[in-house]
N, C-alpha and C positions, 0 to 999 in steps of 0.2 A: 959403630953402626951395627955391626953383627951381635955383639954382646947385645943392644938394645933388641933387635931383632930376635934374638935368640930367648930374651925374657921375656916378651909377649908371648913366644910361641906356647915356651913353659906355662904362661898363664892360662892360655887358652887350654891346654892338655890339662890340665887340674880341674879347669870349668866345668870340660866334657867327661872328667870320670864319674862314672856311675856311682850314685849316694853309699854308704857303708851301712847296710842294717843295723838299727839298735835292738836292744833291747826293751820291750815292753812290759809292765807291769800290771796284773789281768786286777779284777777286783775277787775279793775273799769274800766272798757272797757268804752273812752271818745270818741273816733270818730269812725266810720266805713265809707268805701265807697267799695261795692262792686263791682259794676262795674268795678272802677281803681283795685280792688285789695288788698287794702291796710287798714288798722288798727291799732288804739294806745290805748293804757289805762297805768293805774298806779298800781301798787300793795303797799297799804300803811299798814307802820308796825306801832306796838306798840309804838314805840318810834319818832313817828311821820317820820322816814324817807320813803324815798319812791323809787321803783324801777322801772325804766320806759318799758311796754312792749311793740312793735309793730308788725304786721301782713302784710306777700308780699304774693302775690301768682305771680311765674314766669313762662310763657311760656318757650319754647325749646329753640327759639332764643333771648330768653332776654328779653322780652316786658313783659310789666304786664299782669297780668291774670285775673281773673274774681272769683268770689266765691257768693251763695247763699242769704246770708243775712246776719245782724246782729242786736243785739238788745244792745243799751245803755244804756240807762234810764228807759225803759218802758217796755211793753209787756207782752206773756205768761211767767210762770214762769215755764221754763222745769225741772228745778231743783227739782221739787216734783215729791214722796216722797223720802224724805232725805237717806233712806236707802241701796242704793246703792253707796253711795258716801261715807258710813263711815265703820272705819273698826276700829283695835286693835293700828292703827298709824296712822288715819286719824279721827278728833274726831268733824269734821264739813265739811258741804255740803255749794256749791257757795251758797251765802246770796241773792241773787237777780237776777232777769232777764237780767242780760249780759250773754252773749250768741253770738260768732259767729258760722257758716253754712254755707257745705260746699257740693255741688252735686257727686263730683269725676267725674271717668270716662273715664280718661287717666295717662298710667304711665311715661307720660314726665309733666306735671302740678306741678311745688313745692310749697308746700306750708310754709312758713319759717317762726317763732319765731324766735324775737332777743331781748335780755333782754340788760339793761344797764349796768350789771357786771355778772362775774361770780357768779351763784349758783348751790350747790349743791342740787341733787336729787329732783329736781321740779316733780309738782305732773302735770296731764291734768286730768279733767273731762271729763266721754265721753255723749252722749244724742242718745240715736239711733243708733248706727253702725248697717246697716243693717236692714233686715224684716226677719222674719220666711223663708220663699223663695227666700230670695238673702241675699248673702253672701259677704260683704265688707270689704275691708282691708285695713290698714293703713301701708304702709313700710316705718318704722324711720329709721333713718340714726344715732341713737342713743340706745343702750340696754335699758330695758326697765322692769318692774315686774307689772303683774296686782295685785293690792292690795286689790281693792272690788266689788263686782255688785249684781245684783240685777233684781230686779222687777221694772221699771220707769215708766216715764210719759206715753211711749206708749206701755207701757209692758213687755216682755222677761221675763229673768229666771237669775236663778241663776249659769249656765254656757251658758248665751249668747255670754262672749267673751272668745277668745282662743286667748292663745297667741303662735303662729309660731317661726319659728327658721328664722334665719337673719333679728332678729327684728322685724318682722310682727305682727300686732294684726289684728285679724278677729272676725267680728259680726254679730251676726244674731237678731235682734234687740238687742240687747247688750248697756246695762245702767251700768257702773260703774269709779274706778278710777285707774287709772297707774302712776307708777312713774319710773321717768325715772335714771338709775346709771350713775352718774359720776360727773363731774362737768363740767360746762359750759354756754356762754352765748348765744349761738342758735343750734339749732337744726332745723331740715327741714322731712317730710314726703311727700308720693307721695298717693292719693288715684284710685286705679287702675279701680276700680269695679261704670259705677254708679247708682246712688240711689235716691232717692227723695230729702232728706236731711238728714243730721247728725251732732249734736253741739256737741260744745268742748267749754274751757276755764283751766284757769293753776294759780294754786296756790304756794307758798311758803312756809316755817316757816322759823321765824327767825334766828335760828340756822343753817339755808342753806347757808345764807350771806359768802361770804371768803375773812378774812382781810386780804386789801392790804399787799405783801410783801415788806417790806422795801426796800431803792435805796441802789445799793450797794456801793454810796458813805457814808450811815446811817450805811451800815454792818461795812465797813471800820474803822469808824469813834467810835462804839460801841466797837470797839475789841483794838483799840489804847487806848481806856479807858479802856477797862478793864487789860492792860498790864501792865499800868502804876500806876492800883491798886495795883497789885501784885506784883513789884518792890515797893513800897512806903512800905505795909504791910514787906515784907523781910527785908529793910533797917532798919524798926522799931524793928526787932526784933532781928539784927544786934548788 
């Protein structure tokens, strides 16, 4: 009875430990054009695969949109310091100077991620939402948890963002990171408020990945085998 007793408890301490931070993998932001709108990069895993990301931004009637800037290869590194960006499930900050920027300023403007496959629970780094005297917002069209912030490259605190009900996050210079629930391959935000500039960028961990589900000529085809095990195994024992 103790031994039993004593394995539950075990179990229950295990349940309550705190998650282990992983590791995330940002995306290599390869092209930008701001003007048209639009943006690509890769997010490469461990095992050498890679998931492709791109960036639209759409006006009301359809046409492309415009957005601030973006940095590929080179530039400031907003990413400094790292401590707004790590937490108890996020156990690294973007590696480098990608980075796109974004002015807002109207709530018909989308701004739309579209990944190459479904993942689960993608992360966004944010850079700036907001100044101490204005107060900017981002409304996803996807639920959402803020996971860390901080103190960053142009300041703020440690409740610079807030997160709103129908998915809204709001900043007042607000440095940290969010992750998004669910699964999926794009998501869109509107930024209503605007502002000088504010960056973003979106990470993964491999464990986000979701294997294909089999054709259901494979389902089909799996269960006629295993029927014909199970008649074979009876006969034999027949």
């Amino acid at each position: 009875m103790r031994k039993w007793s004593a394995g539950i408890a075990l179990v229950g301490l295990l349940c309550a430990s705190p998650a282990v931070a992983a590791t995330y993998y940002y995306v290599d932001w390869t092209s930008s054009s701001p003007s048209a709108g639009t943006a690509a990069g890769t997010i490469t895993l461990p095992d050498s695969s890679t998931v492709s990301v791109t960036f639209s931004v759409t006006e009301p009637n359809g046409a492309a949109g415009a957005y601030t800037f973006g940095q590929t290869n080179s530039g400031t590194n907003y990413w400094v310091p790292a401590a707004p960006y790590l937490s108890t499930q996020v156990d690294n900050s973007p590696p480098d100077s990608d980075i796109l920027a974004l002015t807002g300023g109207t709530s018909t403007t989308t701004y739309t991620i579209t990944l190459s496959e479904p993942i689960r629970d993608p992360i966004m780094a944010i850079v700036s939402l907001g100044q101490p005297s204005v107060l900017v917002t981002y409304d996803f069209d996807r639920p959402f948890t803020i996971v860390s912030q901080g103190v960053g490259f142009w300041g703020g605190g440690p409740s610079a963002l807030t997160q709103l009900p129908g998915d809204v996050l709001q900043g007042q210079e607000g440095h940290g990171t969010i992750q998004f629930i669910g699964t999926f391959s794009t998501f869109s935000w509107t930024a209503p408020t605007a502002e000088f500039w504010h960056g973003f960028t979106f990470g993964i961990r491999t464990t986000e990945r979701i294997e294909p589900t089999p054709e259901p000529g494979a389902l089909a085809l799996l269960a006629a085998a295993g029927a014909a095990l199970a008649l074979s195994r009876r006969r034999t024992r027949t």
